[in-house]
ZAZAMI-499683 format. One record per residue: residue number from 1; residue in three letters; chain; x, y, z of N, C-alpha, C in turn. Coordinates in steps of 0.001 Angstrom, whole numbers, plus 500000, padded with zeros to 6 digits. Layout:
{r NUM; Ala; A; {X; Y; Z}; {X; Y; Z}; {X; Y; Z}} ...
REM end
This chain:
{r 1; Unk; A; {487043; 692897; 566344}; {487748; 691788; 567003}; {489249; 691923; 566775}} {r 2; Unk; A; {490097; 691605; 567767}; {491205; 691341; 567711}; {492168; 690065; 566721}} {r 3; Unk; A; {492894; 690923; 565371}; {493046; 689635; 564165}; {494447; 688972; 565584}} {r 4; Unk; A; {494984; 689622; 566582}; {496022; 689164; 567044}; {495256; 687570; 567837}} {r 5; Unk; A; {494634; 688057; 568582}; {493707; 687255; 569626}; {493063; 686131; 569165}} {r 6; Unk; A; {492556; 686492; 567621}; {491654; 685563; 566602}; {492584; 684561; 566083}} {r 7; Unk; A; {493749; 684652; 566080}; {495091; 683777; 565331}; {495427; 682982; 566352}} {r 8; Unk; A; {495370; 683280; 567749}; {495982; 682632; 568741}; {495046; 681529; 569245}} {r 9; Unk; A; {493497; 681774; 568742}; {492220; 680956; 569126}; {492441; 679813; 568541}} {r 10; Unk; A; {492562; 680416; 567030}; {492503; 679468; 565889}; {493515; 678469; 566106}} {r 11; Unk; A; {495167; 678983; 566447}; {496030; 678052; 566695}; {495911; 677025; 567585}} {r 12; Unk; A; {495356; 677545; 568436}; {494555; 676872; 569752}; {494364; 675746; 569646}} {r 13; Unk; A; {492919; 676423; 568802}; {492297; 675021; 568593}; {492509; 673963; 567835}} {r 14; Unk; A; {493840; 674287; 566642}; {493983; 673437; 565644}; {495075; 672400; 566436}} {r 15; Unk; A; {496007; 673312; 567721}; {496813; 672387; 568072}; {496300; 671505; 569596}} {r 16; Unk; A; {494789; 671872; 569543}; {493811; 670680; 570535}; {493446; 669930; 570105}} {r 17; Unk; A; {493076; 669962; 568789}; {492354; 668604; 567902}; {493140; 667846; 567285}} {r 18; Unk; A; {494836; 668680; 567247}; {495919; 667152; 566900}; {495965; 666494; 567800}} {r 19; Unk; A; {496206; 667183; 569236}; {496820; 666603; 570085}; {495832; 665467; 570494}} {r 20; Unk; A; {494261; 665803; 570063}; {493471; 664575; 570420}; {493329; 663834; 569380}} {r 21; Unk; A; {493717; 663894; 568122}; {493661; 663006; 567527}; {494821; 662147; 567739}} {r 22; Unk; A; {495886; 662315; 568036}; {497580; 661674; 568039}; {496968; 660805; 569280}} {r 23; Unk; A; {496024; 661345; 570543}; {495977; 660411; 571693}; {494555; 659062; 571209}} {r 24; Unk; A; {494072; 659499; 570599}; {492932; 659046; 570076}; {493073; 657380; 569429}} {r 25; Unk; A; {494219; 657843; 568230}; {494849; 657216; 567862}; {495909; 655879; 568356}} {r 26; Unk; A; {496768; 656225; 569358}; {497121; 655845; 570014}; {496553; 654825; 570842}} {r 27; Unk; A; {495338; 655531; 571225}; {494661; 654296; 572738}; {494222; 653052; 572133}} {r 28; Unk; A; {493748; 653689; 570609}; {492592; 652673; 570037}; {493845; 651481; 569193}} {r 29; Unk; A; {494978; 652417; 568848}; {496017; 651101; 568434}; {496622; 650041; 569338}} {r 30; Unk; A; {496869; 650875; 570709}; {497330; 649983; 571980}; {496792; 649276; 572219}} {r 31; Unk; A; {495341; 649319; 572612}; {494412; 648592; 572966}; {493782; 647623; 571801}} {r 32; Unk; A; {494164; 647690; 570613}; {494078; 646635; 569488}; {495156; 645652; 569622}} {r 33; Unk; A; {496521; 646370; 569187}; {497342; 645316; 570089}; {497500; 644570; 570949}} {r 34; Unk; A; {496728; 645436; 572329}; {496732; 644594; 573490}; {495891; 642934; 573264}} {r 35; Unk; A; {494748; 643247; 572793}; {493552; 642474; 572184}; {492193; 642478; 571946}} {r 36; Unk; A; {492091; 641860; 571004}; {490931; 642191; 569843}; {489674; 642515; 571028}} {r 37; Unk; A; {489311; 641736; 572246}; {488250; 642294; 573059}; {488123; 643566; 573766}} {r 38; Unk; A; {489967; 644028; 573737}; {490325; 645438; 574464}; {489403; 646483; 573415}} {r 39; Unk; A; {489733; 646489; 572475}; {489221; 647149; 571395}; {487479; 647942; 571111}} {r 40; Unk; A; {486745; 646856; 572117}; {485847; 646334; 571946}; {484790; 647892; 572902}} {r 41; Unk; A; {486132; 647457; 574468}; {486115; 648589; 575519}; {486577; 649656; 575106}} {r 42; Unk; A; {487834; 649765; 574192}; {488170; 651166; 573812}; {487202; 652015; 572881}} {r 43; Unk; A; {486344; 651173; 571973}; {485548; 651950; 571313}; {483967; 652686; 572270}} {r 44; Unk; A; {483494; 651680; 573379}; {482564; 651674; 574244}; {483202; 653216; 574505}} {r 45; Unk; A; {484229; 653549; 575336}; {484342; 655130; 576032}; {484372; 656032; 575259}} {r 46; Unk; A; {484888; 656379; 573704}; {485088; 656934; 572621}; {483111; 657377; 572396}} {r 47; Unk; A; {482757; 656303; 572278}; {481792; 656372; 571709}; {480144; 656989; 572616}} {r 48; Unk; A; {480940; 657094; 573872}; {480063; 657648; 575243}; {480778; 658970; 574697}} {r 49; Unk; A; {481463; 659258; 575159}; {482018; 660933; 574885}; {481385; 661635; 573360}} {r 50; Unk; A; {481506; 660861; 572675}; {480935; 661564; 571088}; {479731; 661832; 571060}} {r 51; Unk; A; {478544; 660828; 571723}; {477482; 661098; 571696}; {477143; 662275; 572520}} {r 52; Unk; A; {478461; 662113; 574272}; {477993; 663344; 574897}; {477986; 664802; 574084}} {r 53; Unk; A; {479256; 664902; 573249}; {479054; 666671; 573327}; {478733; 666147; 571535}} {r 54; Unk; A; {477798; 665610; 570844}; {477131; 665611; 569356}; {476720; 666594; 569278}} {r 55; Unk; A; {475461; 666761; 570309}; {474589; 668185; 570322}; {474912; 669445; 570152}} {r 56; Unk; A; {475958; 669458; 571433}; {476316; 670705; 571247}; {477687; 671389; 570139}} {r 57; Unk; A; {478300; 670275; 569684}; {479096; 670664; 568309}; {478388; 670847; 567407}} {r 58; Unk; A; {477353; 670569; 567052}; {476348; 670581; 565930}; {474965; 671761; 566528}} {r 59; Unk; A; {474985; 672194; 567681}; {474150; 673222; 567757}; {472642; 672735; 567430}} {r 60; Unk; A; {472382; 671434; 567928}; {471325; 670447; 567902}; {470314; 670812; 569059}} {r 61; Unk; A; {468906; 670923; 568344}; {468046; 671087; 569392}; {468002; 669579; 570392}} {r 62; Unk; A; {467090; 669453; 571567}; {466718; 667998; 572329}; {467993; 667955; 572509}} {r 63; Unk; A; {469326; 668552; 573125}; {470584; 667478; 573136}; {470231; 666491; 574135}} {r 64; Unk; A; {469890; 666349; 575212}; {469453; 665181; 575870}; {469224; 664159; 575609}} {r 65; Unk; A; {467472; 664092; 574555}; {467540; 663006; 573733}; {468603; 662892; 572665}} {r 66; Unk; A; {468712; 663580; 572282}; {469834; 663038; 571143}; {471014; 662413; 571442}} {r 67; Unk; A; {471359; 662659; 572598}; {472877; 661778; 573434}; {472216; 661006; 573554}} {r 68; Unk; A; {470819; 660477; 574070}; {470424; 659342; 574564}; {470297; 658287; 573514}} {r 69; Unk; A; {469788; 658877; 572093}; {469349; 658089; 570707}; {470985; 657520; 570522}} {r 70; Unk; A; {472377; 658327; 570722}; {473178; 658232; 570016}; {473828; 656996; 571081}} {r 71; Unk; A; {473564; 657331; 572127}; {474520; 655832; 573447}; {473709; 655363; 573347}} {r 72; Unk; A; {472665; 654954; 572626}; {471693; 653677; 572970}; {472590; 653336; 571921}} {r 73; Unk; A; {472058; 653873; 570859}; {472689; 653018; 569203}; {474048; 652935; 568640}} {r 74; Unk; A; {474698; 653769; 569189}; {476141; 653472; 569297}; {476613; 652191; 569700}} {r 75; Unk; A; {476109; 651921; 571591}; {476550; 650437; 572007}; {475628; 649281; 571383}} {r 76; Unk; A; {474973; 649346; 570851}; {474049; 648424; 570154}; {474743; 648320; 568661}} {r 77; Unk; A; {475213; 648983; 568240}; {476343; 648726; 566847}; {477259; 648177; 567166}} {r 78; Unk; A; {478622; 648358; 568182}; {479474; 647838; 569193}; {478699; 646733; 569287}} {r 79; Unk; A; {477955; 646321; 570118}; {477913; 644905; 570342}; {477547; 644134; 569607}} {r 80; Unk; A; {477157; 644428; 568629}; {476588; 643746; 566979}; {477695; 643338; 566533}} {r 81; Unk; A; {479190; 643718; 566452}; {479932; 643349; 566157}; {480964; 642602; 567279}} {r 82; Unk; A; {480521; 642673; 568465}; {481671; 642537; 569387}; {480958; 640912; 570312}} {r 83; Unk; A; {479610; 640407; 569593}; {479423; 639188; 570554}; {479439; 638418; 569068}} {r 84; Unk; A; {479478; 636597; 569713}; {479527; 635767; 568637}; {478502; 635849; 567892}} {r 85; Unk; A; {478974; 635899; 566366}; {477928; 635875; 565253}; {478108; 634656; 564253}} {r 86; Unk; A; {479070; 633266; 564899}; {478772; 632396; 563659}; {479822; 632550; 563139}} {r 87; Unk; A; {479586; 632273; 561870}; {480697; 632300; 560781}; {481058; 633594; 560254}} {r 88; Unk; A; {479897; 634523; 560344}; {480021; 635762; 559618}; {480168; 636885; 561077}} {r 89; Unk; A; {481268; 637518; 560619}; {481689; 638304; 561900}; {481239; 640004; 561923}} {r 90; Unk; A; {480457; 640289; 560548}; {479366; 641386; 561001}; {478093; 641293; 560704}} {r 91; Unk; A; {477256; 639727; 560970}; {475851; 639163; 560872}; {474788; 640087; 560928}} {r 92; Unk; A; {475237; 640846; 562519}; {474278; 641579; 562945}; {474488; 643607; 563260}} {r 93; Unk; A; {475266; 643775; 562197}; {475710; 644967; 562206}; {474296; 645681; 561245}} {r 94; Unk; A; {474189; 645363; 560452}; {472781; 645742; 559406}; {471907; 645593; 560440}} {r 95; Unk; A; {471375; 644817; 561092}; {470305; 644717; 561761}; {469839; 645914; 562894}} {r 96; Unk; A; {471683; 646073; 563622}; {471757; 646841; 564466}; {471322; 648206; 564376}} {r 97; Unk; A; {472352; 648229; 563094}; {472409; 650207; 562706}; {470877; 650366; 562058}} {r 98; Unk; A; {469760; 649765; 561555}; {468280; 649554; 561223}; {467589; 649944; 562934}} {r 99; Unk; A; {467751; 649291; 564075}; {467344; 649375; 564821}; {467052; 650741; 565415}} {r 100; Unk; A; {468856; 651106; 565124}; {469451; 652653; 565757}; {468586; 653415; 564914}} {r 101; Unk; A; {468749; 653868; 563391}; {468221; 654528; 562274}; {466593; 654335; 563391}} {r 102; Unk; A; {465947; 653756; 563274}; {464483; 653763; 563506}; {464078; 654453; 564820}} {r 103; Unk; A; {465299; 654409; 565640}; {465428; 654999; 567278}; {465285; 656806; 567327}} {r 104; Unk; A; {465990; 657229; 566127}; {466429; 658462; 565353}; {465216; 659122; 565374}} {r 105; Unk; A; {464619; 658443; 564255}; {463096; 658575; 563760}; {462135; 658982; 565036}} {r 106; Unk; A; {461990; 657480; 565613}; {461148; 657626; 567560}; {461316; 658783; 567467}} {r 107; Unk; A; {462647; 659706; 567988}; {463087; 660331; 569123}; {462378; 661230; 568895}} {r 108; Unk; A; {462389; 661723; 567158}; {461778; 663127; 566472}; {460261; 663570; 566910}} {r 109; Unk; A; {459311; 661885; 566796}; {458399; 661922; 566715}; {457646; 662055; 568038}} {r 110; Unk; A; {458665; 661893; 569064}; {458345; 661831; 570642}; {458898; 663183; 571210}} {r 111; Unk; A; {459298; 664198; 570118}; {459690; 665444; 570806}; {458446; 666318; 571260}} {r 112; Unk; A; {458615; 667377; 571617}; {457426; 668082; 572502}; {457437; 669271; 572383}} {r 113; Unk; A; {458596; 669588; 571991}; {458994; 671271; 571835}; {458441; 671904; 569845}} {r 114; Unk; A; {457764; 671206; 569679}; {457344; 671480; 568287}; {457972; 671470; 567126}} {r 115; Unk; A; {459220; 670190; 567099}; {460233; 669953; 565693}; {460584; 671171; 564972}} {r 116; Unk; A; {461224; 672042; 565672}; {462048; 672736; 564942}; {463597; 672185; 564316}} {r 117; Unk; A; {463837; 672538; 563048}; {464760; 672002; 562650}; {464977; 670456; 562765}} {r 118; Unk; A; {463578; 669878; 562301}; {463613; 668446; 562396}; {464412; 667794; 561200}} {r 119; Unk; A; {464801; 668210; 559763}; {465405; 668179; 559107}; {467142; 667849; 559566}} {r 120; Unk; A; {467255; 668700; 559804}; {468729; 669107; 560735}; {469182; 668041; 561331}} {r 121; Unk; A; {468376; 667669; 562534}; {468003; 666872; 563448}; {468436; 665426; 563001}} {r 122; Unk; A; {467570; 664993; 562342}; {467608; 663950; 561988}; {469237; 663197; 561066}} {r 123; Unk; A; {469557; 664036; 560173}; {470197; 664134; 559436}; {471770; 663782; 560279}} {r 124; Unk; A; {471850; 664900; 560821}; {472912; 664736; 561856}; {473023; 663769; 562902}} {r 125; Unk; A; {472005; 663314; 563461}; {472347; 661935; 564116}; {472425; 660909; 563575}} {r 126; Unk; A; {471766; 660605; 562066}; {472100; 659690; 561430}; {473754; 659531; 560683}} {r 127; Unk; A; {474155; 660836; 560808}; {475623; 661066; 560246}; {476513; 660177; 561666}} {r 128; Unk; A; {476055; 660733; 562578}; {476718; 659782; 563937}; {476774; 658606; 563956}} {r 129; Unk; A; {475945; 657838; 563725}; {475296; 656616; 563670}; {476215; 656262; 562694}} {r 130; Unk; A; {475898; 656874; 561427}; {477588; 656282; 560379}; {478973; 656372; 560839}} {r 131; Unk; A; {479393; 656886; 562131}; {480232; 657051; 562332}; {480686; 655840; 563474}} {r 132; Unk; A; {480000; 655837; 563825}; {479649; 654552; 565013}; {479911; 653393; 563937}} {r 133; Unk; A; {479152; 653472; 562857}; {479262; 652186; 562070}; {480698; 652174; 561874}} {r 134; Unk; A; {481416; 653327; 561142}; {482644; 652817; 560521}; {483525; 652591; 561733}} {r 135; Unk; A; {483445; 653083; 563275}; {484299; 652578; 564240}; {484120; 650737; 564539}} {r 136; Unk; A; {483450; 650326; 564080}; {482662; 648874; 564362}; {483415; 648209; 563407}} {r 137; Unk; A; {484350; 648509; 562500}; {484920; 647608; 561539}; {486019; 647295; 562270}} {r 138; Unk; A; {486749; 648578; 563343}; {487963; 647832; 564007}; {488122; 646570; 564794}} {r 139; Unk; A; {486734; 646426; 565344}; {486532; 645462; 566061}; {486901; 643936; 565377}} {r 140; Unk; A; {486474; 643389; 564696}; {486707; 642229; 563958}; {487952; 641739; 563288}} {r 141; Unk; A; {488581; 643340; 562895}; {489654; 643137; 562238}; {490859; 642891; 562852}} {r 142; Unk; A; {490544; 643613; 564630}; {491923; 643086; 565082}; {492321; 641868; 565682}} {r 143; Unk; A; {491210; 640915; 565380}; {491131; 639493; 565726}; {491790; 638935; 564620}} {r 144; Unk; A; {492414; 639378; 563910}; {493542; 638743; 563023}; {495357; 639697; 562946}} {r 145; Unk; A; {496147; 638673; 563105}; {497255; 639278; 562475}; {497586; 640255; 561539}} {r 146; Unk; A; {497302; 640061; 560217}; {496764; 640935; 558772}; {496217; 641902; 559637}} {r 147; Unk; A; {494688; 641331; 560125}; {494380; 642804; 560441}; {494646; 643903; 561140}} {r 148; Unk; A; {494907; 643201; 562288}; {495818; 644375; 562645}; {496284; 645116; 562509}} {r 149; Unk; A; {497371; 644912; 561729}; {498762; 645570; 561010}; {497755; 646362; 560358}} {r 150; Unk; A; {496988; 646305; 559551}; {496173; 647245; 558810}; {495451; 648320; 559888}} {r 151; Unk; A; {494738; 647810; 561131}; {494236; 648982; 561737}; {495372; 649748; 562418}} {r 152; Unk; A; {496431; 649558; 562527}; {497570; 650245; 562966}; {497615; 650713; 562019}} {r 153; Unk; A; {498183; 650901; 561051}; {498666; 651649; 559287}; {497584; 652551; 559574}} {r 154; Unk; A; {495998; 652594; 559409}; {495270; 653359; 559435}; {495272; 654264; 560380}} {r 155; Unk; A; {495369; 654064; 561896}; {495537; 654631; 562671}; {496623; 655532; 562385}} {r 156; Unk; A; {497800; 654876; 562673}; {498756; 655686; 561824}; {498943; 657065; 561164}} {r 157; Unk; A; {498238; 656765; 559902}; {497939; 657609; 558928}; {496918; 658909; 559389}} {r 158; Unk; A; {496355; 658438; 560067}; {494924; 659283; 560544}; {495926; 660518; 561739}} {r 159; Unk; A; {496433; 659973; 562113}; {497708; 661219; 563740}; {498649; 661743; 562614}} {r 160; Unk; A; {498729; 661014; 561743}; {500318; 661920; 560921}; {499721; 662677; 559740}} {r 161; Unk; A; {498234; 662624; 559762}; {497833; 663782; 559272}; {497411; 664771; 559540}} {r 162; Unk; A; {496891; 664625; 560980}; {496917; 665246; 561641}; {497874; 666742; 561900}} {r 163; Unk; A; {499133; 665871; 562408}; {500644; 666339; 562245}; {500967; 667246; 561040}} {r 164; Unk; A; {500572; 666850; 560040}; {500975; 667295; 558396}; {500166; 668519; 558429}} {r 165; Unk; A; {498430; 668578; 558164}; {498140; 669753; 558367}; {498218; 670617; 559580}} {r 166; Unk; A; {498595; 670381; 560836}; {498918; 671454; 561697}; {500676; 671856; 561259}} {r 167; Unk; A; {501531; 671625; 561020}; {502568; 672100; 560800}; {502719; 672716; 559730}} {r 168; Unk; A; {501678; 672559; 558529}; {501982; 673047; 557396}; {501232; 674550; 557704}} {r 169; Unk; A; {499986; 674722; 558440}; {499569; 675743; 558923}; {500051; 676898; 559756}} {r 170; Unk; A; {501476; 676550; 560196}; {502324; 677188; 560808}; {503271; 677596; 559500}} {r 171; Unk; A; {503590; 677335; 558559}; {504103; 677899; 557192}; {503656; 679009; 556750}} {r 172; Unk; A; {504013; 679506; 555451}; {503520; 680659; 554977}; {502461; 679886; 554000}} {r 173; Unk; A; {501016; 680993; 553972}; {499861; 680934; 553602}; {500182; 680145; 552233}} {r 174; Unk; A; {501170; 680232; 551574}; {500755; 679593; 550032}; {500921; 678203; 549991}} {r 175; Unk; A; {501471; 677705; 551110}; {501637; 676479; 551582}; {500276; 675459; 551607}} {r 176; Unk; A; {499237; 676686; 552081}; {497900; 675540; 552393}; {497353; 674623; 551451}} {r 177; Unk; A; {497754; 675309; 549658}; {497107; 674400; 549174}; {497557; 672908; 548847}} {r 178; Unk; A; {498472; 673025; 549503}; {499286; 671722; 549975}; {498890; 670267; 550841}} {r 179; Unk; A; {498085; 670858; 551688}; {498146; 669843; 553366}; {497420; 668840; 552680}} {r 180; Unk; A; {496256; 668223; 551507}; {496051; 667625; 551510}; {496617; 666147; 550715}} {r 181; Unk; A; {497985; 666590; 549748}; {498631; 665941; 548977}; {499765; 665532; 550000}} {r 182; Unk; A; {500294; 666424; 550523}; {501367; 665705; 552149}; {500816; 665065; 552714}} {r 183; Unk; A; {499667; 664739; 553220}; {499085; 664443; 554298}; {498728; 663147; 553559}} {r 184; Unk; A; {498433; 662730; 552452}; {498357; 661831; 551333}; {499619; 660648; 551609}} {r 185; Unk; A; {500459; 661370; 551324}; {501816; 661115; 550863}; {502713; 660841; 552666}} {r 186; Unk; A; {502367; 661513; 553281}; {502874; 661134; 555162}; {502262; 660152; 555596}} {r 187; Unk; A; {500701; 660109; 554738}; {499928; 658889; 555833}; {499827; 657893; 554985}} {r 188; Unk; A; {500242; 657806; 553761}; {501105; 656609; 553163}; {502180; 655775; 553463}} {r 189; Unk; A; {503057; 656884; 553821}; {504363; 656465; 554184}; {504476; 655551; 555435}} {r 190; Unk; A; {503678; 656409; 556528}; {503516; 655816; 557657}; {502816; 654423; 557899}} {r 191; Unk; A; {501230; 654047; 557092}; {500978; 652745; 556797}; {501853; 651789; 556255}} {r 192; Unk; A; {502883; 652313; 554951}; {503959; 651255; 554474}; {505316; 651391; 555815}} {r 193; Unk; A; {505468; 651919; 556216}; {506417; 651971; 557533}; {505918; 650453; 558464}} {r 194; Unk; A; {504308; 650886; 558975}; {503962; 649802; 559539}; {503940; 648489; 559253}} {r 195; Unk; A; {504062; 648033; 557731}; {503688; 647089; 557040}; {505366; 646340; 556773}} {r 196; Unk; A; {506058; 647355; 556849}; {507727; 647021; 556563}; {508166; 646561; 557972}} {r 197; Unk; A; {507750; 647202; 558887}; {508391; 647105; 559688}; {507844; 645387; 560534}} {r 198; Unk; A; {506421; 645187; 560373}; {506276; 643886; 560280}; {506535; 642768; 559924}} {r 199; Unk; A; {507287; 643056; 558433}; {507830; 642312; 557052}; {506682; 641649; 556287}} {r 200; Unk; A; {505411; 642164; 556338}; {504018; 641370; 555837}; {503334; 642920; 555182}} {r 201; Unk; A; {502864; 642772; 554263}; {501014; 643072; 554121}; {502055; 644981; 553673}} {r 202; Unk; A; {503162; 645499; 552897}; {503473; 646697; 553184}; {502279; 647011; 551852}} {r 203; Unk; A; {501989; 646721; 550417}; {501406; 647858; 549951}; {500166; 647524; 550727}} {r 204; Unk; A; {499227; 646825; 550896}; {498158; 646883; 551628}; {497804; 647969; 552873}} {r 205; Unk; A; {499014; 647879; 553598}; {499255; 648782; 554216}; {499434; 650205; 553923}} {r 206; Unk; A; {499749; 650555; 552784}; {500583; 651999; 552337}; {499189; 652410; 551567}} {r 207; Unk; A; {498229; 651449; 551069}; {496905; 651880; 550547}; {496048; 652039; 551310}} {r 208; Unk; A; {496113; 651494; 553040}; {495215; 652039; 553877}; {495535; 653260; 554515}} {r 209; Unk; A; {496865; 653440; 554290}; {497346; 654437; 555118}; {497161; 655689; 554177}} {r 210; Unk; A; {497173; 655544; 552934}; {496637; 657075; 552051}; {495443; 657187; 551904}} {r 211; Unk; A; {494437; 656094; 552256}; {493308; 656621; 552266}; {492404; 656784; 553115}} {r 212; Unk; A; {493309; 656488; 554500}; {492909; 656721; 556058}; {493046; 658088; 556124}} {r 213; Unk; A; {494456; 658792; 555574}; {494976; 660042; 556038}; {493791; 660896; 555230}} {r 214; Unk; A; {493570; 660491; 553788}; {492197; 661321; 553014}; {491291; 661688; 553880}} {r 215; Unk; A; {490832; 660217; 554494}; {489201; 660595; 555160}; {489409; 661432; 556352}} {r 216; Unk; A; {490474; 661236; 557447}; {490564; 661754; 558387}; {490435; 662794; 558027}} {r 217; Unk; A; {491781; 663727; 557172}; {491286; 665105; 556960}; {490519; 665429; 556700}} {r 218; Unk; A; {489679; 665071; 555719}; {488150; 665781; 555094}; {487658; 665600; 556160}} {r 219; Unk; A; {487482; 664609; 557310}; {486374; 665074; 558208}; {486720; 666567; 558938}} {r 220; Unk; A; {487959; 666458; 559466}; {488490; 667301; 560962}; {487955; 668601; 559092}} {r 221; Unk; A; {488512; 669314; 558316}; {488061; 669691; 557853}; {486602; 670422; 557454}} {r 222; Unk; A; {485713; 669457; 557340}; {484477; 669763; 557323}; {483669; 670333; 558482}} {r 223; Unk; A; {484564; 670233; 559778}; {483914; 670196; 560944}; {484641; 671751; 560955}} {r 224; Unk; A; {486011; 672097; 560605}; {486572; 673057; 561119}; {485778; 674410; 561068}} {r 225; Unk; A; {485477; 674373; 559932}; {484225; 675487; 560111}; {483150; 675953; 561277}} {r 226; Unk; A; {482591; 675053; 561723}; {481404; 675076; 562855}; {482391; 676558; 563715}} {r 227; Unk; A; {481306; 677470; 563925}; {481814; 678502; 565410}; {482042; 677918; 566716}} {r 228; Unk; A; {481416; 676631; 566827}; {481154; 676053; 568215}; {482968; 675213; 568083}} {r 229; Unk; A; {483626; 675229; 567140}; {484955; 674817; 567608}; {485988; 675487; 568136}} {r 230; Unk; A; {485549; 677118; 568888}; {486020; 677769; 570025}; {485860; 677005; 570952}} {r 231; Unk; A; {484923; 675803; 571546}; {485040; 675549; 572724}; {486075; 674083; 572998}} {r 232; Unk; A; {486100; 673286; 573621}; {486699; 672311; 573744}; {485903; 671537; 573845}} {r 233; Unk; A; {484855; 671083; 574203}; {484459; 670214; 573867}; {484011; 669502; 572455}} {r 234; Unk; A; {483773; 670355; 571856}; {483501; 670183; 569839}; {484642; 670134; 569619}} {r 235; Unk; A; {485703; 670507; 569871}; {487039; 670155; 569397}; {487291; 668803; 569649}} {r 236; Unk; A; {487317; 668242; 570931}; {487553; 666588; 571549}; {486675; 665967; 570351}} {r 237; Unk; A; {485164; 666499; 570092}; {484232; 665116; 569234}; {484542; 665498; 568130}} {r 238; Unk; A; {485479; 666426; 566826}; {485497; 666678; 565697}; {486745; 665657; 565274}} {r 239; Unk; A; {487866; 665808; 566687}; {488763; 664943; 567004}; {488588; 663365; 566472}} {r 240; Unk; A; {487708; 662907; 567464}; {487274; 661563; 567817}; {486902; 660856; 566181}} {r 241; Unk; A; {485943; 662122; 565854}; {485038; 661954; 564433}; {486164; 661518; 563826}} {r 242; Unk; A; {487107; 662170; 563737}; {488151; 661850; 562251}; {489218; 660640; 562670}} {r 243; Unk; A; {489109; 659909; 563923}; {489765; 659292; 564043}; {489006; 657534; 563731}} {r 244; Unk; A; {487358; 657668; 564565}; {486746; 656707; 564303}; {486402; 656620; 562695}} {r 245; Unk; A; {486007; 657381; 561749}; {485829; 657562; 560455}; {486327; 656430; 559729}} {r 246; Unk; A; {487538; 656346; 560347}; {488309; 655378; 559465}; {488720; 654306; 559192}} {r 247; Unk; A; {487537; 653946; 560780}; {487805; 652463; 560991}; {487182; 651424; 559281}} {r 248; Unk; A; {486421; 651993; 558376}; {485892; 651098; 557373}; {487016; 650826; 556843}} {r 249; Unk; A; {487998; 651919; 556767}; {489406; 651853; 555627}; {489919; 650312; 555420}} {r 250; Unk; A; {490647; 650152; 556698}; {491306; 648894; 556450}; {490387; 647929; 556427}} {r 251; Unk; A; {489158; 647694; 556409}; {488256; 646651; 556403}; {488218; 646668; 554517}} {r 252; Unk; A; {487837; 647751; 554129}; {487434; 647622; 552570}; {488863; 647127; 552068}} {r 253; Unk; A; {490068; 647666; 552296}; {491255; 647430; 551759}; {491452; 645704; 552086}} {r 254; Unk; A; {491210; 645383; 552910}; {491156; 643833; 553362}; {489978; 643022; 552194}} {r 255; Unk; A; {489133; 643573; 552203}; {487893; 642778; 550944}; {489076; 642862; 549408}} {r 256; Unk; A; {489817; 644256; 549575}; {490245; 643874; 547990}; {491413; 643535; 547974}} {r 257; Unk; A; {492302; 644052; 548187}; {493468; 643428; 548557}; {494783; 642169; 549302}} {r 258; Unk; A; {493352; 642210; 550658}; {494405; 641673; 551384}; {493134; 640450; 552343}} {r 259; Unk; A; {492689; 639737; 551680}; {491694; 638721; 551923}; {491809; 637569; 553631}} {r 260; Unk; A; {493275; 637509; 553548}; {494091; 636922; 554580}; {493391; 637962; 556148}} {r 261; Unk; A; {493666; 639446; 555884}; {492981; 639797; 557472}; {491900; 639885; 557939}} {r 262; Unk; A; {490759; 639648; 557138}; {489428; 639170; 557457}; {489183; 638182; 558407}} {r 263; Unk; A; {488234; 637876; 559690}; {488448; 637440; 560321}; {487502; 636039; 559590}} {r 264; Unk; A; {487325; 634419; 560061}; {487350; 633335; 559577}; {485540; 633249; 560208}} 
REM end
């Protein structure tokens, strides 16, 4: 193989999965801003596309059913959090993701092709399904002021780490063991940026934003490996992955810190 050709792939692809994470980022903050029900729709299309190419980033037998297990239970998590629940504004999120989890199970047991790699299988759509969950925390949170500002910081943090490890990858090699302490330290900065620039909520902010930028990377990370991230489409959902990931961040940082952006 060509190491010239192999460098230019790689760059490729590392500077397709910023560029979708920076837009990723973006839609899901605009559309939080815009309002808390926009949010609701922005996660609905995110969450159609992820399930579409799951399969084939993961090299999943049944992709058919398995997109089908993952948009059933995806919008059924989404709307667990996105219709009235009372006083408690994720009542029916446990109930939901139980429903999905058991849908998982069905799908295996209704296959036909003789469960190969049913292990695999399973495992990995239930990893989706967690991912779906942690996008379901944005929802609630941007029905508050506080919260907001926090799913922005996170968001935030999640594109400017993005940013951090693709530029540092354009450096010389001794640089790499770096990207994850910058990327720490950028998507800190950038959550307390957001939080200053509000005049409310900055360390709350600067603690979602270093530990938004953590998770994001370890995902896009963990994924970078797969061979199937030559194509573009596993690039768009490895994208997506590290951007929805992080929706729990500012929700947990809100339970300890910052009690005020929880919704009432």
């Amino acid at each position: 193989m060509d190491p010239v050709t192999d460098s230019v792939e790689v760059e490729t692809s590392t500077l397709s999965v910023t560029g979708t994470v920076i837009g990723t980022a973006a839609f899901l903050g605009l559309t939080a801003v815009a309002g808390g029900a926009l949010v609701s729709v922005a996660l609905a299309v995110l969450l159609v596309v992820l399930a579409w190419g799951w399969a084939g980033t993961l090299g999943l037998p049944t992709p058919r059913g398995t997109a089908g297990v993952l948009l059933l239970g995806g919008l059924a998590i989404l709307a667990s959090v996105s219709l009235p629940a009372g006083s408690v504004a994720l009542a029916w999120l446990p109930g939901a993701l139980a429903i999905a989890m058991m849908s998982a199970l069905l799908h295996q047991l209704l296959r036909r092709d003789g469960r190969p790699r049913v292990a695999e299988s399973v495992s990995s759509v239930l990893f989706a399904l967690s991912l779906f969950t942690c996008s379901a925390f944005f929802v609630p949170l941007a029905r508050t002021r506080e919260g907001l500002l926090l799913v922005v910081a996170a968001l935030t943090a999640a594109a400017l780490s993005a940013v951090v490890a693709t530029a540092m990858r354009r450096l010389e090699p001794r640089w790499g063991a770096w990207q994850v302490p910058v990327a720490l330290l950028v998507g800190g900065a950038g959550g307390a940026a957001v939080g200053v620039l509000s005049g409310q909520l900055w360390t709350a902010c600067l603690v979602a934003g270093v530990l938004a930028a953590g998770v994001s990377h370890a995902t896009r990370t963990m994924f970078s490996v797969l061979p199937t991230m030559a194509h573009r489409r596993p690039r768009a959902v490895v994208a997506l992955s590290s951007v929805l990931v992080v929706g729990v961040v500012p929700y947990a940082v809100a339970l300890t810190v910052a009690p005020a952006a929880l919704p009432v």
